[in-house]
N, CA, C and O atoms as CSV, one atom per row, in Angstrom:
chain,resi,resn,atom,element,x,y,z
A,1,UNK,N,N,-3.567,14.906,15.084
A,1,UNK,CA,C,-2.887,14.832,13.798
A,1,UNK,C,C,-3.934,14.618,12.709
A,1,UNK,O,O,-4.758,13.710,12.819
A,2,UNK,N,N,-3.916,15.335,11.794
A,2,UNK,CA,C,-4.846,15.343,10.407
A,2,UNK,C,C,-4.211,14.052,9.696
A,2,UNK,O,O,-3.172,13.498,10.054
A,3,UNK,N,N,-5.238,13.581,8.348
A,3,UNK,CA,C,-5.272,12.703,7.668
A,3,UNK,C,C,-3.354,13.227,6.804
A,3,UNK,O,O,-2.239,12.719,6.688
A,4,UNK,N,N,-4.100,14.558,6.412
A,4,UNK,CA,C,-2.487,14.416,5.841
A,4,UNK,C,C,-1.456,14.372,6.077
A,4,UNK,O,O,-0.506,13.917,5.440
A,5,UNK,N,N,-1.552,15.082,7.511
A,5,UNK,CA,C,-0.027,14.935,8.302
A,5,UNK,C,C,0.235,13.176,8.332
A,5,UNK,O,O,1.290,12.567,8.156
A,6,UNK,N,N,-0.836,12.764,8.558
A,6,UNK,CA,C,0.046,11.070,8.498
A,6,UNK,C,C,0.424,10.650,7.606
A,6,UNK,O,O,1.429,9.952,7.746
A,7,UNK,N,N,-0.193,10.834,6.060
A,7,UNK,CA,C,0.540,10.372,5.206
A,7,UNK,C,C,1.437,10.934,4.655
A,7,UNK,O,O,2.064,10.371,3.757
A,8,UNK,N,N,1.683,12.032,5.012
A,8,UNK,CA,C,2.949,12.910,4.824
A,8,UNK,C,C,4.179,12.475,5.635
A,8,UNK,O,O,5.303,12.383,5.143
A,9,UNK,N,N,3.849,12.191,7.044
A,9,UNK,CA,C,4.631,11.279,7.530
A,9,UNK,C,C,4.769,10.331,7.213
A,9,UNK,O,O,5.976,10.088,7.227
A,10,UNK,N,N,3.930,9.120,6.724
A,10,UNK,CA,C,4.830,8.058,6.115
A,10,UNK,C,C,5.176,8.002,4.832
A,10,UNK,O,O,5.807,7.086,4.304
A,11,UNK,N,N,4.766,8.987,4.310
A,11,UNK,CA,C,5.346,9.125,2.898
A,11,UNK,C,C,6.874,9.252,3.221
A,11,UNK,O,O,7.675,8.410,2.813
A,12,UNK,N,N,7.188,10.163,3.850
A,12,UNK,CA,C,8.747,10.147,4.271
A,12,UNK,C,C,9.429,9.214,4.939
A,12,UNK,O,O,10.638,9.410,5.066
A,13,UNK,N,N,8.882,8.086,5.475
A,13,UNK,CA,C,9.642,7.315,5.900
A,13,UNK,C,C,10.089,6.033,4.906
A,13,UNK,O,O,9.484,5.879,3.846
A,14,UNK,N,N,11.130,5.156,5.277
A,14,UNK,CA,C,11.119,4.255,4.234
A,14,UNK,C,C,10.792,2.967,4.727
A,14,UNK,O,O,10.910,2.945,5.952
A,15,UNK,N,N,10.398,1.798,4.206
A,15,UNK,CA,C,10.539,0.756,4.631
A,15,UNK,C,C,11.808,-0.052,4.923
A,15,UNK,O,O,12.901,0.091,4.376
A,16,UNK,N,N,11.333,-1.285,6.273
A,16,UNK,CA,C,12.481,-1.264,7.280
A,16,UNK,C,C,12.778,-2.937,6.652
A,16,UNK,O,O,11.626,-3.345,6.503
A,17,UNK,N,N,13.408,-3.701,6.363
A,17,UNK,CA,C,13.229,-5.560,6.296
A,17,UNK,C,C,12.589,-5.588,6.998
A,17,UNK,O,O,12.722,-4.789,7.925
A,18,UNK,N,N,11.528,-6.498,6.997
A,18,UNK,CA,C,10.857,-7.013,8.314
A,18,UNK,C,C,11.423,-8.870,8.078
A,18,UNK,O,O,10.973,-9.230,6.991
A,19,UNK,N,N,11.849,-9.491,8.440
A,19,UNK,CA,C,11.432,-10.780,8.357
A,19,UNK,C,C,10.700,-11.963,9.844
A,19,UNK,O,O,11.109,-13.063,10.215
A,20,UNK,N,N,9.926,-11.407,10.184
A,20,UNK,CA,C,9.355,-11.523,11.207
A,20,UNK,C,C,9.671,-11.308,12.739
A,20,UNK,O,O,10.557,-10.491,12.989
A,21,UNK,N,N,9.185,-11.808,13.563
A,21,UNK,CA,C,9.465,-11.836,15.121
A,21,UNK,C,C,8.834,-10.346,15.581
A,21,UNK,O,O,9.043,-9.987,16.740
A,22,UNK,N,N,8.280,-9.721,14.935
A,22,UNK,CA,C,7.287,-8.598,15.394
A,22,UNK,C,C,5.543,-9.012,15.252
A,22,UNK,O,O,4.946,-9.643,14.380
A,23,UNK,N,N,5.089,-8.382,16.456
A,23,UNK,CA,C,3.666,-8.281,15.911
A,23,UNK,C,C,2.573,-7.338,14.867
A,23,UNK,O,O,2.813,-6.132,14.834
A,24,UNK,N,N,1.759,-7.691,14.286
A,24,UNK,CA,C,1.136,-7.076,13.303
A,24,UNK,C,C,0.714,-5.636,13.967
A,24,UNK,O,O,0.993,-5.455,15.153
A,25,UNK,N,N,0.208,-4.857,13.402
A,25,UNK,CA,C,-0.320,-3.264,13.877
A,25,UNK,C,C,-1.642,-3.833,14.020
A,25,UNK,O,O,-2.334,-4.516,13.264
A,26,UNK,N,N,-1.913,-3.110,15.861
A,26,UNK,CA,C,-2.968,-2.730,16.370
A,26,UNK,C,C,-3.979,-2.762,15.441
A,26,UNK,O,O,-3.806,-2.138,14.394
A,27,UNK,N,N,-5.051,-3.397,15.629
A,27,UNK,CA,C,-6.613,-3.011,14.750
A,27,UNK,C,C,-6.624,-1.320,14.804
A,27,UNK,O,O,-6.134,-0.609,13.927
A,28,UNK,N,N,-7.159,-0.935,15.784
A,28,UNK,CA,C,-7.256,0.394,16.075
A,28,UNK,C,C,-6.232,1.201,15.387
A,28,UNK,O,O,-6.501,2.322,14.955
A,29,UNK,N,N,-4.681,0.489,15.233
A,29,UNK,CA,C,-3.852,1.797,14.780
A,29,UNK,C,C,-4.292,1.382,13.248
A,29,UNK,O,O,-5.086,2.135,12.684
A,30,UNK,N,N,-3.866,0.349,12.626
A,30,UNK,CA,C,-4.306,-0.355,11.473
A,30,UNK,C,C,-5.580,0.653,10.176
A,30,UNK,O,O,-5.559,1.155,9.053
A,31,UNK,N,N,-6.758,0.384,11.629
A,31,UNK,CA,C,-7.704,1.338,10.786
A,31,UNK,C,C,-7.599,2.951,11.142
A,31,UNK,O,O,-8.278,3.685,10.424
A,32,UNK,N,N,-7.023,3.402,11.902
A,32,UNK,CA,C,-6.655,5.209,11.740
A,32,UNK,C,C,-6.382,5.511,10.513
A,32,UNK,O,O,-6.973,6.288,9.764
A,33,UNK,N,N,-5.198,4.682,10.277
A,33,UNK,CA,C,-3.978,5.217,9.450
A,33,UNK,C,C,-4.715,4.730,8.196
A,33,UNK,O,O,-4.426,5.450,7.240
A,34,UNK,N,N,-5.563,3.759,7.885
A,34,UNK,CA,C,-6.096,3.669,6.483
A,34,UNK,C,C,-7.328,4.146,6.311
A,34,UNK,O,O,-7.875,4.153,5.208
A,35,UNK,N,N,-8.044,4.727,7.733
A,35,UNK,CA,C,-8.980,5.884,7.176
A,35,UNK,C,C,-8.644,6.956,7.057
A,35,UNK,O,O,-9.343,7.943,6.829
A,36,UNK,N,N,-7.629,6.891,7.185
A,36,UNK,CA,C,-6.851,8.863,6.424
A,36,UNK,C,C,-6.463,8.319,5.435
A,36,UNK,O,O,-5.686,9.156,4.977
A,37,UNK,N,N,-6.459,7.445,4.739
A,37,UNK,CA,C,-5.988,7.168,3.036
A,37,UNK,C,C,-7.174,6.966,2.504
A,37,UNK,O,O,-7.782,5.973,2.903
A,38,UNK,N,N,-7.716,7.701,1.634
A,38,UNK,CA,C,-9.083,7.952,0.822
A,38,UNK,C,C,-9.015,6.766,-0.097
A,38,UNK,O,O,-10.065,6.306,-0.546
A,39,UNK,N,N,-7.955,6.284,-0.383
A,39,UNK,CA,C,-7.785,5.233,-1.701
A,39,UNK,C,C,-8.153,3.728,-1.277
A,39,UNK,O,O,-8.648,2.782,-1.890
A,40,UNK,N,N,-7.656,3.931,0.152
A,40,UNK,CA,C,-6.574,2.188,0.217
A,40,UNK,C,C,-8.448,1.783,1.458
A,40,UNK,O,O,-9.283,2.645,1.731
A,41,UNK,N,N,-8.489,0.731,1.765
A,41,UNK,CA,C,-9.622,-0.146,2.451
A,41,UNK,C,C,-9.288,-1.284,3.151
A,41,UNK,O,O,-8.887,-2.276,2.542
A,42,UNK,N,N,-9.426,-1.269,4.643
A,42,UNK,CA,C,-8.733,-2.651,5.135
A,42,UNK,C,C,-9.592,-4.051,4.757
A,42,UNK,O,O,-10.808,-4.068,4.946
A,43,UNK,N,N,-8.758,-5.438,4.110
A,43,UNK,CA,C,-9.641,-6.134,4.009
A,43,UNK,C,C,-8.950,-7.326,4.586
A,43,UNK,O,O,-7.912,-7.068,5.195
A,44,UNK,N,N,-9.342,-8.678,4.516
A,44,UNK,CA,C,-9.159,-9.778,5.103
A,44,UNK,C,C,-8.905,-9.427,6.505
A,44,UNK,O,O,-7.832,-9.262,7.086
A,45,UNK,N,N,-9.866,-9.363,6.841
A,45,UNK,CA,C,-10.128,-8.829,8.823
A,45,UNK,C,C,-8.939,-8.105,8.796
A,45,UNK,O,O,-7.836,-8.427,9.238
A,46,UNK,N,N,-9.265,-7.159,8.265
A,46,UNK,CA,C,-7.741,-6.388,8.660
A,46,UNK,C,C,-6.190,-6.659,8.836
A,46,UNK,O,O,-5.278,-6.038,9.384
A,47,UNK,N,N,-6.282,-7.864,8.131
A,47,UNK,CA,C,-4.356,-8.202,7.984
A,47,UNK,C,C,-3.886,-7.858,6.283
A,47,UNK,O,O,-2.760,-8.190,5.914
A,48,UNK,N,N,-4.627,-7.332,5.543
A,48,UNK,CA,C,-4.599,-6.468,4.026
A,48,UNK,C,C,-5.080,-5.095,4.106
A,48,UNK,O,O,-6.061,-4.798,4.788
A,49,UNK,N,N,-4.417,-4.254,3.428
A,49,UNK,CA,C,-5.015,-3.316,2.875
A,49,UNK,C,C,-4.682,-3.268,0.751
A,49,UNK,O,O,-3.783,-3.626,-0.010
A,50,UNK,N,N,-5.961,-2.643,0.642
A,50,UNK,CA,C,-5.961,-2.576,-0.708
A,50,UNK,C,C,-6.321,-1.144,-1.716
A,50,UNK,O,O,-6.131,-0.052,-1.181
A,51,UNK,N,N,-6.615,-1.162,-2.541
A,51,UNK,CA,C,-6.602,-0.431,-3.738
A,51,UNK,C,C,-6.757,-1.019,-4.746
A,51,UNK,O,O,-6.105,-1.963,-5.194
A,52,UNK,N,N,-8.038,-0.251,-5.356
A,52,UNK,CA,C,-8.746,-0.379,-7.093
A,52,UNK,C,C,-8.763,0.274,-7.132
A,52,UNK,O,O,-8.871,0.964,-6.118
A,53,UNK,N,N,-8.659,0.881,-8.576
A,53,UNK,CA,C,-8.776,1.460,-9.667
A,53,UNK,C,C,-8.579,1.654,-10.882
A,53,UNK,O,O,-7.563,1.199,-11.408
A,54,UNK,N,N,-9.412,2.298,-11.527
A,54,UNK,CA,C,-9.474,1.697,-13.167
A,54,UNK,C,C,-8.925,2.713,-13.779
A,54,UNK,O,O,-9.154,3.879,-13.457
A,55,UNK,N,N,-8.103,2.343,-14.775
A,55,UNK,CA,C,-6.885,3.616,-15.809
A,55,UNK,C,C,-7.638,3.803,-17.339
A,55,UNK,O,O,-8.588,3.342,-17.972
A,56,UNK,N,N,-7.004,4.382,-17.420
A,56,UNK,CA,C,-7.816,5.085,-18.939
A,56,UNK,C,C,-7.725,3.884,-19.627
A,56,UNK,O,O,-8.880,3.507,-19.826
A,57,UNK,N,N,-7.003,3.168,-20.047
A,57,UNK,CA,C,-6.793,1.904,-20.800
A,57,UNK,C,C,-5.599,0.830,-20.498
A,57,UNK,O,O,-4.985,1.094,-19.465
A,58,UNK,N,N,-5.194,-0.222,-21.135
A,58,UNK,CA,C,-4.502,-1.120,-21.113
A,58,UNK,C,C,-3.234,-0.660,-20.444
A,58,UNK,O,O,-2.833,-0.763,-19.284
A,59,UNK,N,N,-2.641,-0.031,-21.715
A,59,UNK,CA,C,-1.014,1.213,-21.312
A,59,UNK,C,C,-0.786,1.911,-20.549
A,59,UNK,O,O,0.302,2.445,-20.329
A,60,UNK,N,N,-2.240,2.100,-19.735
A,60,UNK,CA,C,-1.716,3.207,-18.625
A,60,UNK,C,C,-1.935,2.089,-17.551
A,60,UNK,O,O,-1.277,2.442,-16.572
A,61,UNK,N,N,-2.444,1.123,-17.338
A,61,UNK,CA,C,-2.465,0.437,-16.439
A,61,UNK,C,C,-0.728,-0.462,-16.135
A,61,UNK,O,O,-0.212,-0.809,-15.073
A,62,UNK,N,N,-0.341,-0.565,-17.261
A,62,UNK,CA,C,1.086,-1.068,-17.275
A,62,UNK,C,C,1.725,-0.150,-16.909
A,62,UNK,O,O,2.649,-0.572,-16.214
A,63,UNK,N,N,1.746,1.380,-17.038
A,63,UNK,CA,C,2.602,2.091,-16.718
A,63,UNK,C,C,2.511,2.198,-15.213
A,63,UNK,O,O,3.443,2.576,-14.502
A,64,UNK,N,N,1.311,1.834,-14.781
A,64,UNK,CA,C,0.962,2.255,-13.687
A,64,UNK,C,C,1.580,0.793,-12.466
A,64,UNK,O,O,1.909,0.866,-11.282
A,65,UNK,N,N,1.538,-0.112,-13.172
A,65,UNK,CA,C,2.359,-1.117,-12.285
A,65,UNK,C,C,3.300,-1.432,-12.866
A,65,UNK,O,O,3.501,-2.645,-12.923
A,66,UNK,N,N,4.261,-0.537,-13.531
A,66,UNK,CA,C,5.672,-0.685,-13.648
A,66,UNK,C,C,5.699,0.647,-12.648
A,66,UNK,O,O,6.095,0.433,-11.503
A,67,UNK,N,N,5.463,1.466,-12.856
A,67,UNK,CA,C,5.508,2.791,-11.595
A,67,UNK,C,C,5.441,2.404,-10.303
A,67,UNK,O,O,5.914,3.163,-9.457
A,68,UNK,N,N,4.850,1.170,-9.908
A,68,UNK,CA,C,4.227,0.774,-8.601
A,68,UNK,C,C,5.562,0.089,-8.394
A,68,UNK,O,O,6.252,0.604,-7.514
A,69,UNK,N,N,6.115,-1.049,-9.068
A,69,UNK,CA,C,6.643,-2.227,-9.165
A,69,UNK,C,C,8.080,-1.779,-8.721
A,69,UNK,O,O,8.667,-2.347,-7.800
A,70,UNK,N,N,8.891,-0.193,-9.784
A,70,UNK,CA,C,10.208,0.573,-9.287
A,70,UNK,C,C,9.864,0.894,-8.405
A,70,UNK,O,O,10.669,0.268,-7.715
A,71,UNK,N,N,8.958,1.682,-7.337
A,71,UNK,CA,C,8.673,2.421,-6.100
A,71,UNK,C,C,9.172,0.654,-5.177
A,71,UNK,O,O,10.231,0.235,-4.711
A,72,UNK,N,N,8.057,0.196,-5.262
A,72,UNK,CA,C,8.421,-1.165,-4.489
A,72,UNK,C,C,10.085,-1.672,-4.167
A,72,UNK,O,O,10.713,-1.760,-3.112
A,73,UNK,N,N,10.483,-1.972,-5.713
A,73,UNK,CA,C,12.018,-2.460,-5.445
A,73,UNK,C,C,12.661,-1.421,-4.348
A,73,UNK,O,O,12.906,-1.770,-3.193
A,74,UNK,N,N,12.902,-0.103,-4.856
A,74,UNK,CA,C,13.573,0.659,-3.994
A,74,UNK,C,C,13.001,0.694,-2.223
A,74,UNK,O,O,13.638,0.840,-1.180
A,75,UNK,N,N,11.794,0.524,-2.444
A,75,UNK,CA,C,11.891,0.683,-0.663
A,75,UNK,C,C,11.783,-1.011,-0.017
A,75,UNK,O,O,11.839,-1.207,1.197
A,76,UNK,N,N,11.618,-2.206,-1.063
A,76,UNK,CA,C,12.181,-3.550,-0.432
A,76,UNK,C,C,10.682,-4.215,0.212
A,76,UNK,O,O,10.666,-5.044,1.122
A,77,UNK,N,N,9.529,-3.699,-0.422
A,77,UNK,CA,C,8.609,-4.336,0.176
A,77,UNK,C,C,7.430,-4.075,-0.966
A,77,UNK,O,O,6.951,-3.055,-1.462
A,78,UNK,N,N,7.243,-5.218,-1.104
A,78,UNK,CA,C,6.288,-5.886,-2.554
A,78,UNK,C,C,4.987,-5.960,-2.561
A,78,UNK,O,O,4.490,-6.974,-2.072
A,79,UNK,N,N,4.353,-5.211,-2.955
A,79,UNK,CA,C,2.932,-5.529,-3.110
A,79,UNK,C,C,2.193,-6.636,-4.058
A,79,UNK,O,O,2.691,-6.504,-5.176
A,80,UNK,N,N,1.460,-7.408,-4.071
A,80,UNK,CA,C,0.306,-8.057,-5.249
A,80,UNK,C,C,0.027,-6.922,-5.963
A,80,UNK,O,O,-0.350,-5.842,-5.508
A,81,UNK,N,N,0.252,-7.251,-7.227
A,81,UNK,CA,C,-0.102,-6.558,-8.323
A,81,UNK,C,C,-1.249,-7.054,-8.897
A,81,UNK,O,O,-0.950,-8.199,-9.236
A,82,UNK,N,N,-2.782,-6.769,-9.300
A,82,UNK,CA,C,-3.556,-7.315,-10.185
A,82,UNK,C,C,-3.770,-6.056,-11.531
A,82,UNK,O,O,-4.013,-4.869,-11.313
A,83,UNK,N,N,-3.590,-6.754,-13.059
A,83,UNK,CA,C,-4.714,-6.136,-13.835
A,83,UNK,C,C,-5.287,-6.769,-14.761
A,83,UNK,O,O,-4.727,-7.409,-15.652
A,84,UNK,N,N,-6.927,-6.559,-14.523
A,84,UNK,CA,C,-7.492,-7.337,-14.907
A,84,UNK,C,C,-8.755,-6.693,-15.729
A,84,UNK,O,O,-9.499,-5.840,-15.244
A,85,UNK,N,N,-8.859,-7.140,-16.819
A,85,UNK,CA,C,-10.344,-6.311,-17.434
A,85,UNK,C,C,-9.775,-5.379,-18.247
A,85,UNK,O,O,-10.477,-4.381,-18.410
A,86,UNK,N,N,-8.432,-5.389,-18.966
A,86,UNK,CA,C,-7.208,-5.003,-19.350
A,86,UNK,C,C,-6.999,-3.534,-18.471
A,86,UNK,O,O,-5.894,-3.028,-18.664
A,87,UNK,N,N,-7.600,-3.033,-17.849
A,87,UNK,CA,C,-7.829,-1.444,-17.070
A,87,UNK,C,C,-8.008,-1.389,-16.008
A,87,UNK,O,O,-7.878,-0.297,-15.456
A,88,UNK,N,N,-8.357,-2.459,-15.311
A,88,UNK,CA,C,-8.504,-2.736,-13.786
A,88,UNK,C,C,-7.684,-2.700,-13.077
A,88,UNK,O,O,-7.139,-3.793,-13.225
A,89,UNK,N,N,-6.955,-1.963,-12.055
A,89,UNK,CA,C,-5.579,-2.304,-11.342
A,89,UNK,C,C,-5.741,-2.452,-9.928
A,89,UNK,O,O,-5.817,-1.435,-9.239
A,90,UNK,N,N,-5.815,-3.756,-9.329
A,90,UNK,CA,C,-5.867,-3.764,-7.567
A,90,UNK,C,C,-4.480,-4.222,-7.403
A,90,UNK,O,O,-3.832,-5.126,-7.930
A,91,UNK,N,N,-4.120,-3.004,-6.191
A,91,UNK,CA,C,-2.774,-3.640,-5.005
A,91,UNK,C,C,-3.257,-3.829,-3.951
A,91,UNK,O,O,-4.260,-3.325,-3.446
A,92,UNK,N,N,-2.292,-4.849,-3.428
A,92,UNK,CA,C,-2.615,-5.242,-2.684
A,92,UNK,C,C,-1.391,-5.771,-1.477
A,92,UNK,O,O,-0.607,-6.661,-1.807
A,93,UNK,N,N,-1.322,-5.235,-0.280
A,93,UNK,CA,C,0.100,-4.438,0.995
A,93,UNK,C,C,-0.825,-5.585,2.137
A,93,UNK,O,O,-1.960,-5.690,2.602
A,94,UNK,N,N,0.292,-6.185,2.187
A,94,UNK,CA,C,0.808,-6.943,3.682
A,94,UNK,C,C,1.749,-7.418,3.750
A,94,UNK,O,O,2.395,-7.620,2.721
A,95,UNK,N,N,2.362,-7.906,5.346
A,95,UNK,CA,C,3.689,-7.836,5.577
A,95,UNK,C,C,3.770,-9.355,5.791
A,95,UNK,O,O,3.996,-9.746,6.936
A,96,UNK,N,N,3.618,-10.198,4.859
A,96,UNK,CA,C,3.339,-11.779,4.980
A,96,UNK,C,C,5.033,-12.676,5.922
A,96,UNK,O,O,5.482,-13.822,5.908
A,97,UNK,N,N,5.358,-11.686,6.439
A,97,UNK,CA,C,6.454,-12.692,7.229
A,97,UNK,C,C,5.990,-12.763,8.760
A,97,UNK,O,O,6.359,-13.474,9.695
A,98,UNK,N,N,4.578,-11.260,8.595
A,98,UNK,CA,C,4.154,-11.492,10.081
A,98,UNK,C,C,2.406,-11.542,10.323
A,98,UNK,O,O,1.594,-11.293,11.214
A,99,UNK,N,N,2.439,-12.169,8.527
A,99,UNK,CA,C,0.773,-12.279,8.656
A,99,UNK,C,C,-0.659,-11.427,8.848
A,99,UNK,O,O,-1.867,-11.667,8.851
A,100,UNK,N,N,0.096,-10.463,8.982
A,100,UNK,CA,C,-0.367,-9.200,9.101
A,100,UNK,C,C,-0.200,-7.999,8.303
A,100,UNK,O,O,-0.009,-8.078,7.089
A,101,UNK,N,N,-0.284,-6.513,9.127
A,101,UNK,CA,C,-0.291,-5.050,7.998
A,101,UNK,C,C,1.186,-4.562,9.223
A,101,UNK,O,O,1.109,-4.972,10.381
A,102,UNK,N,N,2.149,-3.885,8.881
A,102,UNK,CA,C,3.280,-3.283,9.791
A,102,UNK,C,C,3.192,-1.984,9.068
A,102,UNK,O,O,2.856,-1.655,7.930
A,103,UNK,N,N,3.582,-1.410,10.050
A,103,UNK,CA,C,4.121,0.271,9.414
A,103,UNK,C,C,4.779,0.336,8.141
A,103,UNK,O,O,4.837,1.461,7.645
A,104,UNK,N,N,5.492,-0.996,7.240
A,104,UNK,CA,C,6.309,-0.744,5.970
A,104,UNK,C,C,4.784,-0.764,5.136
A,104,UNK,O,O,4.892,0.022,4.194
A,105,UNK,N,N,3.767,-1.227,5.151
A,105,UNK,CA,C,2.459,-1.412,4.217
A,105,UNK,C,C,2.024,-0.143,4.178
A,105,UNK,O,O,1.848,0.171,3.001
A,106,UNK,N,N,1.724,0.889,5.048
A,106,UNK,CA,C,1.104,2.183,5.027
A,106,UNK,C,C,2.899,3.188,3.945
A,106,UNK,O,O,3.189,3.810,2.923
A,107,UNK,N,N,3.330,2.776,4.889
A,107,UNK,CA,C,4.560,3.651,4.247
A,107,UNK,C,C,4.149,3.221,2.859
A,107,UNK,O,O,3.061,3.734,2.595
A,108,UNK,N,N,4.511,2.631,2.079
A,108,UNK,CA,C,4.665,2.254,0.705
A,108,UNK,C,C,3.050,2.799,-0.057
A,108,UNK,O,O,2.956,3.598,-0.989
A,109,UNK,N,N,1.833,2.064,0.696
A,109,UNK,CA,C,0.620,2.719,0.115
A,109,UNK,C,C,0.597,4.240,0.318
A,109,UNK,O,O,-0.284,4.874,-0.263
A,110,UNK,N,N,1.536,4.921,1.134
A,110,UNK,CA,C,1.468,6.953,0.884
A,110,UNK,C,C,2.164,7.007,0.083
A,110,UNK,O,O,1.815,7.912,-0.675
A,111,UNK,N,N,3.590,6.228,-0.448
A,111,UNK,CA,C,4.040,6.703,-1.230
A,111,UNK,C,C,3.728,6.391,-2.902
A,111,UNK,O,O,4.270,7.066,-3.777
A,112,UNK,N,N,2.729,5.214,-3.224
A,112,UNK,CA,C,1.976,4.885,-4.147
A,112,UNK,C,C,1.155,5.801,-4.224
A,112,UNK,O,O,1.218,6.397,-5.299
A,113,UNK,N,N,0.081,6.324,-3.230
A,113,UNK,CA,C,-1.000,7.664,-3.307
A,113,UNK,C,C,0.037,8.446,-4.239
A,113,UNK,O,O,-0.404,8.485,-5.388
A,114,UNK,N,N,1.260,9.074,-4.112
A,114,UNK,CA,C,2.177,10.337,-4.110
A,114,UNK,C,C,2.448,9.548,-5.676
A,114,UNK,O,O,2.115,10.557,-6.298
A,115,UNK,N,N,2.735,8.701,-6.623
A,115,UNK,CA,C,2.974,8.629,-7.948
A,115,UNK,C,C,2.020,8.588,-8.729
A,115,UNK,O,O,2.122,9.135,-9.827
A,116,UNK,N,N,0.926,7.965,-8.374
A,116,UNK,CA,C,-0.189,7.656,-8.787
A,116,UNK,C,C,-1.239,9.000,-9.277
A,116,UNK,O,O,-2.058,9.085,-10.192
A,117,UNK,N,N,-0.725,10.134,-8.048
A,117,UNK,CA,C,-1.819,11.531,-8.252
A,117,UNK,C,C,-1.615,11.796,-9.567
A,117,UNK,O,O,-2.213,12.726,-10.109
């Protein structure tokens, strides 16, 4: 399976509730699926993944996490929002009921890639 077929696949899927009693995703699956996302970088030993990047200015950075913020509500799973440096924008996807990254964190970061282009 190519980089895009996966995020094409989870672009289509939606996020599920998680409120725990599952385990976190495999290291190994963990980092596949976020080295086919050119954007996103696993960090805190791999129980985060993230995203920076800097917007033309102030207004587009707001637009850009109010864009993030509706995507979120509708699929029920919340990212950390930072902007900072008025243009700076890091998100930031984990599934904090299981301490970890689950399949709803990749889903939501393909479908952030997909508003963001």
């Amino acid at each position: 399976m190519s980089a895009s077929d996966t995020i094409d696949s989870l672009a289509k899927k939606h996020c599920v509730s998680c409120e725990g009693g599952i385990e976190p995703l495999a290291a190994d699956v963990a980092k596949d699926w976020c080295d086919s996302m050119s954007h996103w970088s696993l960090v805190e030993d791999g129980k985060m993944i993230r995203r920076r990047m800097n917007t033309r200015n102030f207004q587009t950075g707001l637009k850009h996490v109010q864009t993030v913020g509706e995507l979120a509500e509708q699929e029920g799973h919340h990212p950390d929002l930072h902007l900072t440096g008025y243009r700076h924008l890091t998100i930031e996807l984990t599934t904090h009921a299981i301490g970890g990254l689950s399949e709803n964190d990749f889903i939501l970061a393909a479908k952030i890639d997909r508003v963001l282009s």
